[in-house]
C-alpha positions in Angstrom: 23.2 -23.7 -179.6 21.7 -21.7 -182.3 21.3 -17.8 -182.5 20.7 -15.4 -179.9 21.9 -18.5 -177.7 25.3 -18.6 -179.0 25.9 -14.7 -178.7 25.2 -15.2 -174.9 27.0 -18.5 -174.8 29.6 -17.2 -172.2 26.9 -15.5 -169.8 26.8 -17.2 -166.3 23.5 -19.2 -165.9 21.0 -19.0 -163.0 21.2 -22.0 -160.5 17.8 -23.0 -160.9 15.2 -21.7 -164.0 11.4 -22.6 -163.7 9.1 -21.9 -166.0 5.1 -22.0 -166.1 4.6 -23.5 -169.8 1.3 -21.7 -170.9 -0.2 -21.3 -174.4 -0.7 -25.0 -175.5 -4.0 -24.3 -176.5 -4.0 -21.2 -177.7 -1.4 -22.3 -180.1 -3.5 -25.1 -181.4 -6.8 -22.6 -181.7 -4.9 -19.8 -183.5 -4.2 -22.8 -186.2 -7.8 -24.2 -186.2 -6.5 -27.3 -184.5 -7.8 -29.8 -181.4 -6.4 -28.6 -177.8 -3.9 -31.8 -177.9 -2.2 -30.5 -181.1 -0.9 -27.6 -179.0 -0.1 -29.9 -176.2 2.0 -32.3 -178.2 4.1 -29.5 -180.2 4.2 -28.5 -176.0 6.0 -31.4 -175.6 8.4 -30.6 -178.7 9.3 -27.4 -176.8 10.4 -29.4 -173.5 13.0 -31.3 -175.6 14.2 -28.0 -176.8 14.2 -26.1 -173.5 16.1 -29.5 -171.6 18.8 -29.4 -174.7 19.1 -25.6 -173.9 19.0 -25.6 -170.3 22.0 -28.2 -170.5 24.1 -26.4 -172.8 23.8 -23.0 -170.9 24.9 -24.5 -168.2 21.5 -24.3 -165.7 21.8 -26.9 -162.6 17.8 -27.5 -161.8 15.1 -27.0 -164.5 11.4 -27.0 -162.8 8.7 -27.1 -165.2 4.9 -26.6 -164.8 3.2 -29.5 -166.6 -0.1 -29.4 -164.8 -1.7 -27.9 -162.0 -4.0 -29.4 -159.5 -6.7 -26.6 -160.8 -6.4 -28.4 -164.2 -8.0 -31.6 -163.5 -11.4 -29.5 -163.5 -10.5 -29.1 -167.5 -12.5 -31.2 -170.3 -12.8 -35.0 -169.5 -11.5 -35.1 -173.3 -8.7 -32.9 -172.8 -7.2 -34.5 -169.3 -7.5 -37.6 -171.2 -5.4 -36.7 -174.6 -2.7 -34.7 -171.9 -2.6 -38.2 -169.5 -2.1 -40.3 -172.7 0.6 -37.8 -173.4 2.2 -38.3 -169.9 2.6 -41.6 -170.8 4.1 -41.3 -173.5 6.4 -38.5 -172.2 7.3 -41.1 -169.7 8.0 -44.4 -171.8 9.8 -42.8 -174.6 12.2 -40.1 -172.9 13.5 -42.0 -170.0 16.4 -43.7 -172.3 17.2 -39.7 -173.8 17.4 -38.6 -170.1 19.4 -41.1 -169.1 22.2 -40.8 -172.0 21.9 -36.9 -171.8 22.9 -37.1 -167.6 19.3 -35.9 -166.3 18.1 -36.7 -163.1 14.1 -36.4 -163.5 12.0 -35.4 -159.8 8.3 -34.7 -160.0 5.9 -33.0 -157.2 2.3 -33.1 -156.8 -0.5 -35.2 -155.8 0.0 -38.4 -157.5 -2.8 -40.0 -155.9 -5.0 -38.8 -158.3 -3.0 -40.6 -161.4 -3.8 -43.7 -162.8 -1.7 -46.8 -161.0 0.2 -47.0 -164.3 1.3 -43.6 -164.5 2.6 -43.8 -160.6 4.4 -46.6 -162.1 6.2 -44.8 -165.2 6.8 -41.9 -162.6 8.5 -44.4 -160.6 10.2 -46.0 -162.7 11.8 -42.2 -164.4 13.0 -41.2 -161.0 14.6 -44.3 -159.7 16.3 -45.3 -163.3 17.9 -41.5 -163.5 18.4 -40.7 -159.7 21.9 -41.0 -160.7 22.7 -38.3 -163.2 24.3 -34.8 -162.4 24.0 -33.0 -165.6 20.6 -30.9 -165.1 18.6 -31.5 -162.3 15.0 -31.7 -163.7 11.5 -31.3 -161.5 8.4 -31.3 -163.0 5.4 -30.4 -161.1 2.3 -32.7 -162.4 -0.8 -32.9 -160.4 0.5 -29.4 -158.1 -0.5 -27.1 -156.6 1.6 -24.6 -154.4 -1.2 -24.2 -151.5 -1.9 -27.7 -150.9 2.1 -28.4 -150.9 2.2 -25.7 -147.8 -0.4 -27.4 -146.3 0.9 -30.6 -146.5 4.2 -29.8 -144.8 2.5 -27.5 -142.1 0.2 -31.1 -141.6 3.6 -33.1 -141.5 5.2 -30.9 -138.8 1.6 -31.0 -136.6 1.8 -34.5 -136.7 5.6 -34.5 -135.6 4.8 -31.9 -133.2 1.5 -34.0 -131.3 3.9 -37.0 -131.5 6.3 -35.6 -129.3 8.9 -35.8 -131.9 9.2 -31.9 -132.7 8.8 -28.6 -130.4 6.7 -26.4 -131.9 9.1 -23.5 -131.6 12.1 -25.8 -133.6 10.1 -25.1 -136.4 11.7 -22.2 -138.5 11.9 -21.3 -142.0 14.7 -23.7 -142.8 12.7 -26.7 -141.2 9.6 -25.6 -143.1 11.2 -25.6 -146.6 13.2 -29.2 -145.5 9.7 -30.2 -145.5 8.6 -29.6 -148.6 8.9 -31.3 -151.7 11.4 -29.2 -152.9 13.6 -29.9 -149.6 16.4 -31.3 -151.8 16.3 -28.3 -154.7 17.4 -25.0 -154.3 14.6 -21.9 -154.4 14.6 -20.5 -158.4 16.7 -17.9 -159.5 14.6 -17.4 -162.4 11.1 -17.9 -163.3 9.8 -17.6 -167.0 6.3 -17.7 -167.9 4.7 -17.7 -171.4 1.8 -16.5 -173.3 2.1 -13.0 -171.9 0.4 -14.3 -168.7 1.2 -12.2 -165.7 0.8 -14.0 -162.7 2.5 -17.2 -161.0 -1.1 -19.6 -160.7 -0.2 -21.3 -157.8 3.1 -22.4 -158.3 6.1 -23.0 -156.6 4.9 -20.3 -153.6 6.9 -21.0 -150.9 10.1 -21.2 -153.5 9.3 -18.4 -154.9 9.8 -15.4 -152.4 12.8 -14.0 -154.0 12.9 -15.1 -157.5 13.1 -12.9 -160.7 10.1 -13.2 -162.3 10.1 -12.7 -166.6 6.7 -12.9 -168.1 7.7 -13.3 -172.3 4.7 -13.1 -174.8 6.1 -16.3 -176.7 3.9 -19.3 -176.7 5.1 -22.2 -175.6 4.9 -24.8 -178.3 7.3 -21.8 -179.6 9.6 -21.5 -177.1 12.6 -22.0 -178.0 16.7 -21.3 -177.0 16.9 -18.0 -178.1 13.5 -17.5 -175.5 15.6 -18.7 -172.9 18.4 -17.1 -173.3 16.9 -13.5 -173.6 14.9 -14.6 -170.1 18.2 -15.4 -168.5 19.9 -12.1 -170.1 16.8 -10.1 -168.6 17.6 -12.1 -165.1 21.2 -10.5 -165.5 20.0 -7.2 -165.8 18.0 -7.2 -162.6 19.5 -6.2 -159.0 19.2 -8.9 -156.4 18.9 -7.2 -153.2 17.1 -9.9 -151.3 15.0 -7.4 -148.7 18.4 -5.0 -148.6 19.0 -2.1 -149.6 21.2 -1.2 -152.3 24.7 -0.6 -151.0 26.5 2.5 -151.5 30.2 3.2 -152.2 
C-alpha cells in the first residue's frame, strides 16, 4: 500500500465501507472525452479500491455501480456502461477468485439482458466460497423499491398465514432484505463533492458515518480511502445515546 495508506497501515478498519462512485463523467468531460472514457478509467478505480479494501483489512465492500434512476440516462450511454458490465464480469471473475473475494450483487436484474443474469450468476456462484473481502455491488438499485419489496414479501407471508403481523420487527425487516446476510455500513464514502446518499442503501444506512470527499472517482485511489476511514475514526458513534460521562 502506497503513501498516506501505509502511514495508517496499523489503524483498525471499519467492518463494512460503501461507497457511491460519482464523477465518471465529469472526469471524461473536464478532458474533452465521451462519457464511457470516464466510466472505463471508473472501472480502473474499482480494481484499486478492492486491492485497498483488502489490504486495510475491510470485511464487506458495497459499491454503487448503477441506480435504478440511471436507466432513464442516454440509450448510448446505458449501452457503453452494460457492455462494460460485461466485460467487468468475464474478465474479473478469475482475479476475484485468486484474490479470496466473494462477489453479491442487489437490484432489479429483471431489467438486464438474459446474458448479463447469466455472467451475474455465474460471479456469485464460482466465488460464493471466498472469505477475504466480502464484495456487494448494487446494479440495477434502488433503496425505495428494495423497502418495498421486503414490506411486499412479509404481506404475502402475512395473508398466507405463514407470519403474524405483529412478529414483524426491525430484525425480521432487515432479514428480508437483500442485505439480510451483510452487516449495516460502518462507513460510507461518496465522491465528486456530492452531498447526498441518492437512494442508496436506506434502510442500511441509519447509523452509518457518512464522508462526502471532493475526489472523482476515476481518481480515487488508496490514500482516498484511507483518509475516509481516518475521518470515520475521528467521529463519535453514539448510536441515538448520549455521550457518557465519567
Amino acid at each position: 500500500m502506497d503513501g498516506a495508506a501505509a502511514t495508517y497501515e496499523d489503524l483498525m478498519p471499519p467492518t463494512h465501507v460503501a461507497i457511491i462512485m460519482d464523477g465518471n463523467g465529469r472526469w471524461a468531460e473536464a478532458r474533452g472525452l465521451p462519457r464511457v472514457a470516464g466510466h472505463k478509467r471508473g472501472a480502473e478505480a474499482v480494481r484499486r479500491t478492492l486491492q485497498a479494501a483488502g489490504e486495510l483489512g475491510i470485511s464487506y465492500l458495497t459499491l454503487f455501480g448503477f441506480s435504478s434512476e440511471n436507466w432513464r440516462r442516454p440509450e448510448q450511454e446505458v449501452g457503453d456502461l452494460m457492455g462494460l458490465l460485461r466485460l467487468y464480469l468475464e474478465s474479473e471473475i478469475e482475479a476475484l477468485k485468486n484474490k479470496g473475494v466473494r462477489l453479491r450483487v442487489i437490484g432489479d436484474r429483471s431489467r438486464f439482458a438474459p446474458d448479463i443474469v447469466e455472467l451475474i450468476g455465474r460471479a456469485e456462484s464460482e466465488t460464493a466460497g471466498n472469505t477475504r473481502l466480502n464484495l456487494t455491488l448494487a446494479l440495477s438499485y434502488g433503496g425505495r423499491h428494495e423497502i418495498v419489496e421486503a414490506a411486499r414479501l412479509l404481506a404475502a407471508r402475512v395473508a398466507s398465514g405463514e407470519l403474524d403481523a405483529s412478529d414483524i420487527d426491525e430484525s425480521r425487516f432487515a432479514d428480508t432484505l437483500e442485505t439480510a446476510e451483510i452487516p449495516d455500513p460502518d462507513l460510507l464514502v461518496r465522491t465528486s463533492g456530492e452531498k447526498r446518499i441518492s437512494n442508496f442503501l436506506l434502510w442500511q444506512l441509519a447509523y452509518t458515518e457518512l464522508v462526502f470527499l471532493d475526489v472523482l472517482w476515476p481518481d480515487f485511489g488508496a490514500d482516498d480511502l484511507v483518509a475516509a476511514v481516518h475521518e470515520f475514526h475521528r467521529r463519535e458513534r453514539r448510536y441515538g445515546a448520549t455521550i457518557r460521562t465519567a
